[in-house]
N, C-alpha and C positions, 0 to 999 in steps of 0.2 A: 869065715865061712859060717852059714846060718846051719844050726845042729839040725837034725834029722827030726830030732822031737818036735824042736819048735815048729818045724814044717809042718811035721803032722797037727800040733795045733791049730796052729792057723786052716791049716786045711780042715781040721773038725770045724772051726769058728766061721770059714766060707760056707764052710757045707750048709752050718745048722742055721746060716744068715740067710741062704736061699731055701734053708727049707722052711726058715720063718716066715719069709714071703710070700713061700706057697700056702704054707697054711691061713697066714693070713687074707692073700687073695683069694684063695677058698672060703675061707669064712664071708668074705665079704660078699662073692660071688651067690652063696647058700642063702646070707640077709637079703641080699636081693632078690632071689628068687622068692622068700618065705614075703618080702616087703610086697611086691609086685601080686603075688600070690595073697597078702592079707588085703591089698587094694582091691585088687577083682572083688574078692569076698564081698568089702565094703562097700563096694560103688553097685553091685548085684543087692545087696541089703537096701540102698539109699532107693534104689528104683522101685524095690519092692514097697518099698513105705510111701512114696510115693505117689504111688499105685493109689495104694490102700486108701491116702490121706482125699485121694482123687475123688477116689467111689464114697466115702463116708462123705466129703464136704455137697456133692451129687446125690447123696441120699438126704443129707439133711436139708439141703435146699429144697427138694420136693417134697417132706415133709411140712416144711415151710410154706410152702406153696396149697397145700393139701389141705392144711388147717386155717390158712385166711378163707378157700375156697368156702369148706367146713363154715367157718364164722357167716360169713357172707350170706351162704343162704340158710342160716339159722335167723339173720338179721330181716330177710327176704319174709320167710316165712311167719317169722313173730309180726312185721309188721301188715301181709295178708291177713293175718287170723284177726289181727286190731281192724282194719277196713273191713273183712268180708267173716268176721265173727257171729254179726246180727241177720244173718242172709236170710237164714230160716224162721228168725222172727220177722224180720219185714214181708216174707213171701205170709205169713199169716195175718201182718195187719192191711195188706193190700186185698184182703178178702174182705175187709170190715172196711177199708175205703171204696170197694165197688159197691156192695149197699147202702152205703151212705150215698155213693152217688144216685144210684137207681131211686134211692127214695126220692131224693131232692126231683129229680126230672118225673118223678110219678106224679109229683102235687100238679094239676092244672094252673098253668099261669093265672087265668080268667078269675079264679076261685083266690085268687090270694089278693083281699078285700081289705078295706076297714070294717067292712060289715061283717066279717067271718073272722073275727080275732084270735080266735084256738089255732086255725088252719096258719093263721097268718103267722102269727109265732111258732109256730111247729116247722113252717119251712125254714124261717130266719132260722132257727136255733141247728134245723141242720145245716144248712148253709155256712152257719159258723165254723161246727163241728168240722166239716168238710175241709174249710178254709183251714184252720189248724193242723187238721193231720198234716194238710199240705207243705205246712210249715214246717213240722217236726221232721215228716220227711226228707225234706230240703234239707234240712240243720242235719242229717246224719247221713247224708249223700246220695240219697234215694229220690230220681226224678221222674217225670213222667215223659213218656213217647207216646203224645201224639200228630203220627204222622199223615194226617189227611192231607193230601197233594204233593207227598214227596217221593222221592224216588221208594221204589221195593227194594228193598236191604235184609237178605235172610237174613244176617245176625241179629237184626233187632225187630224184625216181623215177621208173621206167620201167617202163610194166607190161607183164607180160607176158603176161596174161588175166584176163578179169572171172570170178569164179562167185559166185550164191547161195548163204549162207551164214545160218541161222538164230542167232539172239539176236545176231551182230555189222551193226553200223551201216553203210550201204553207203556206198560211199567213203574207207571205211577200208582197211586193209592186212593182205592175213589170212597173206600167205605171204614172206617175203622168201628170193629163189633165190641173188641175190650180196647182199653188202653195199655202200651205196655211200662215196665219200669226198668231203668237204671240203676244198680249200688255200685259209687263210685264210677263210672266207666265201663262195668261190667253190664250185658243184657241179665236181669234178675228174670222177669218175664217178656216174653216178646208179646208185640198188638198185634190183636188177632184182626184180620187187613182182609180186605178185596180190592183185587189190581184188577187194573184195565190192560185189558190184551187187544191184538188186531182185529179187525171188524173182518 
């Protein structure tokens, strides 16, 4: 017969084997919760950086973008100011090539002799003179508009009265009073013009 003690042993050793399992299935049950509970945390933290990493790679891309823009038209502008730098001195030597011209066409043809040699050489020489500005012109992108029989083009002419004009096309250009100029592609001055309108 098994003693009464040893019963009660054993019976301490069942008890405190299931109450070991309780505890320990509690423990494990509590890890879990604290596990599952540090995950949430973590996977809440991963979204939020991710977020974060969203907006800043978003910011710095349009910064990126903002400072080629930047470059670009700094590149724009530097090279406007190299083409249309000289504007306001070309609009002033274009005052000294209409005198030049107006001289030249004041000499009378008739009058430019062998027997009148001052005259004769006064016109050659502006004649030259003339001939070179035109050159220099050219050479720094500055051309001339003359549009006698072309179409009327506000951007590049400026009229200065309509008249009827038989067998020319109206809207065309029957009188040009100044010539005008070009820097680079730009109207510098328009030609001052008389179109032909309806009879």
């Amino acid at each position: 017969r098994t003693s009464p003690r040893l019963l009660c042993v054993a019976t301490q050793q069942k008890n405190s084997g299931q109450n070991l399992e309780e505890d320990q299935s509690q423990s494990q049950n509590e890890q879990k919760v604290e596990s599952s509970s540090a995950e949430k945390t973590l996977t809440e933290e991963k979204a939020k950086l991710e977020e974060q990493l969203k907006e800043v790679t978003d910011k710095y891309k349009r910064a990126l973008a903002d400072a080629e823009n930047v470059r670009q038209r700094s590149q724009k502008l530097v090279e406007e100011a190299k083409l249309y730098g000289i504007q306001s001195f070309c609009k002033d030597l274009l005052e000294v090539a209409d005198i030049l011209e107006k001289a030249t066409e004041s000499i009378p043809k008739e009058e430019i002799k062998d027997e009148n040699p001052h005259l004769k050489s006064l016109y050659e020489g502006l004649v030259m003179t003339e001939v070179q500005i035109q050159k220099v012109f050219k050479k720094h992108g500055l051309l001339r508009l003359d549009p006698l029989g072309a179409k009327f083009d506000p951007y590049e002419h400026e009229a200065l009265f309509h008249t009827p004009m038989e067998g020319k096309e109206p809207g065309t250009i029957a009188l040009v009073s100044k010539i005008g100029y070009k820097l680079h592609g730009r109207t510098l001055r328009p030609a001052l013009v008389g179109v032909v309108k309806d009879a």
